[in-house]
C-alpha positions in Angstrom: 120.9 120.2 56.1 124.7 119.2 54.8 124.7 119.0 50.6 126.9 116.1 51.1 124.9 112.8 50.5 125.2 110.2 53.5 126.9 112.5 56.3 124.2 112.6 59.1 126.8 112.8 61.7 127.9 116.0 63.6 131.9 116.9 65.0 132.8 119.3 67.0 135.8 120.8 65.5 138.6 122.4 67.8 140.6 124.7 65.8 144.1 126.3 67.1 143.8 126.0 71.2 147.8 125.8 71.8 150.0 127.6 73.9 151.2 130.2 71.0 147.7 131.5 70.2 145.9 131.5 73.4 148.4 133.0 75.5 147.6 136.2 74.6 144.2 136.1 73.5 141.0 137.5 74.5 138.9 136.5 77.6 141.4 132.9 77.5 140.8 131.6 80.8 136.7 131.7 79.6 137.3 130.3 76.1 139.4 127.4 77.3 136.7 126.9 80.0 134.2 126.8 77.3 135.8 124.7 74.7 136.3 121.9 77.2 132.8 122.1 78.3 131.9 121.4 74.7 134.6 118.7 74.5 133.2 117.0 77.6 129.6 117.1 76.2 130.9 115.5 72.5 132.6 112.8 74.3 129.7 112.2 76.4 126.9 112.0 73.5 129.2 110.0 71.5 130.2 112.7 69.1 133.2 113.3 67.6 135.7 115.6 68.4 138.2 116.6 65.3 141.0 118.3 67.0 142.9 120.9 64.4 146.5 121.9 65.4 148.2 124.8 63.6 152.2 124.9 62.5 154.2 127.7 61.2 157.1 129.7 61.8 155.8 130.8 65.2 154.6 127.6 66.0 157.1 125.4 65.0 156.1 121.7 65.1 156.9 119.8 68.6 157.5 123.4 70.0 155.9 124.2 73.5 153.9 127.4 71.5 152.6 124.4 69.4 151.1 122.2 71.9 147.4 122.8 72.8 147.0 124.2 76.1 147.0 122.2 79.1 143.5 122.4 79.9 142.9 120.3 77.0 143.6 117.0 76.6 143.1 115.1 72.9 142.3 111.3 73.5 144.0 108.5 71.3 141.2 107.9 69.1 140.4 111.8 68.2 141.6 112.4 64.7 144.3 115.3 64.8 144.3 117.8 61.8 148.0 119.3 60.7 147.3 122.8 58.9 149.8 125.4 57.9 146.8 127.7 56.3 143.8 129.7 57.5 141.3 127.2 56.4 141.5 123.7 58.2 140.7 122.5 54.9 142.9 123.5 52.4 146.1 121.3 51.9 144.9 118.8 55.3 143.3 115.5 55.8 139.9 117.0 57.1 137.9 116.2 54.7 139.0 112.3 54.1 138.8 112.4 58.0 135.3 114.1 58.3 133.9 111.7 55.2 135.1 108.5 56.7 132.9 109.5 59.8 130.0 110.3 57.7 130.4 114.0 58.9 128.3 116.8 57.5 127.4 119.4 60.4 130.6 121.0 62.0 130.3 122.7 65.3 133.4 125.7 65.5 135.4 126.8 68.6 138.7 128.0 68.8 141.3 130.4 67.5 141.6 132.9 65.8 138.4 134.4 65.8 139.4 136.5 62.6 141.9 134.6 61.0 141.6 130.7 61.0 138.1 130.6 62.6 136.4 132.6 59.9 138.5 131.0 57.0 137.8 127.3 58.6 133.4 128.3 58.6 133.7 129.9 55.4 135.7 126.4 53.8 133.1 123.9 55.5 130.0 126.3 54.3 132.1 126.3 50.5 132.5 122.7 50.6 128.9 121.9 51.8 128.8 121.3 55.1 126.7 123.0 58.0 128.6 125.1 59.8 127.4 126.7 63.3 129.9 128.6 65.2 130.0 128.5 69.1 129.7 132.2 70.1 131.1 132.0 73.5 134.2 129.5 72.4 136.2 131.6 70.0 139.0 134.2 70.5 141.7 136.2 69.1 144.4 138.3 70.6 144.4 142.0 70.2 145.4 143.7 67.0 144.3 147.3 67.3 147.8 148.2 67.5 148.0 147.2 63.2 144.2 149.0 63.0 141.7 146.1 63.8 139.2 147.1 66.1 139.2 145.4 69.5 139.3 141.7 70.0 135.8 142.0 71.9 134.5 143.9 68.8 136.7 141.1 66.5 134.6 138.3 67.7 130.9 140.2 68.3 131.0 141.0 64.4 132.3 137.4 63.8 129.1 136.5 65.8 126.8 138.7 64.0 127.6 138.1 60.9 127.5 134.1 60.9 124.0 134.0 63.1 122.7 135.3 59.6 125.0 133.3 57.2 123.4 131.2 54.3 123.7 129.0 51.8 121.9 126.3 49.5 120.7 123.4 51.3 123.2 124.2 53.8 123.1 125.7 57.0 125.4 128.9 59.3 124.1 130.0 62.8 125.9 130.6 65.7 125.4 129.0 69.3 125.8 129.3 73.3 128.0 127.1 74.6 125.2 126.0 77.3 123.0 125.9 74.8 124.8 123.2 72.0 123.2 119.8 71.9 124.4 117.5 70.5 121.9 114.7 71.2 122.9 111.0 71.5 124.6 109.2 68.5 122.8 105.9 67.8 125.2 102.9 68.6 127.1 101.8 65.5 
């Protein structure tokens, strides 16, 4: 369980689904399908949903590139995270966010698979939270043409690599979509 004292509560954090990332990205159409199933089954169970929204110069803020996709659809209440690095952490509000909820187990979909995805589990795992990573909801585009391997390979390494992730009193995994749970939150 979470290092952090008094956070039994679990979020499902949705990192970088706009317009700008996803239009090229890997299997999209799937991922999108699969993020909002999770989405749906937060909201239903009571959990939250954190929803993290990336800005830089391709994705200037209030651009079209910079809204999330249409498919998705961020309710009033459902904190919104402004980020301008890798790691949803670093220089946002998600952690005052997180700790007001009593937050300590994340659950990860999104984009990019090897950019803001992997720096976003390694920050929550660094700060002492749990961290699983929902291996059928991430995705990056293709960047073989610079010398990465393909985006399929991109995110089955991703996978591998966090089902055996560890830490002290903390824990990694990955996770099917059809397969997260995240049980029913006890009435406040």
């Amino acid at each position: 369980m979470t290092t952090l004292t008094d956070r039994p509560n679990t979020a499902l954090l949705v990192v970088d689904v706009q317009n700008g990332v996803m239009e090229t990205a890997h299997d999209r159409d799937a991922i999108v399908a699969n993020v909002a199933t999770l989405v749906e089954k937060a909201r239903a169970t009571g959990t939250e949903v954190v929803w993290v929204q990336h800005t830089s110069d391709e994705l200037p803020r209030g651009s079209e590139t910079w809204q999330y996709v249409p498919e998705l659809v961020r309710r009033e209440p459902e904190p919104l995270v402004h980020k301008e690095y890798g790691d949803s952490f670093e220089a946002t509000d998600l952690e005052p966010v997180l700790a007001t909820r009593g937050i300590g187990r994340l659950v990860v979909a999104g984009a990019q698979t090897d950019a803001c995805i992997r720096s976003t589990l390694h920050g929550a795992l660094a700060r002492g939270y749990d961290a699983v990573l929902v291996a059928d909801a991430h995705t990056t585009e293709d960047l073989s043409a610079y010398g990465a391997p393909p985006p399929g390979q991109v995110i089955a390494h991703t996978n591998l690599y966090w089902q055996y992730q560890t830490a002290p009193g903390r824990t990694a995994g990955t996770v099917q979509t059809a397969d997260v749970d995240f049980g029913v939150k006890a009435p406040a």
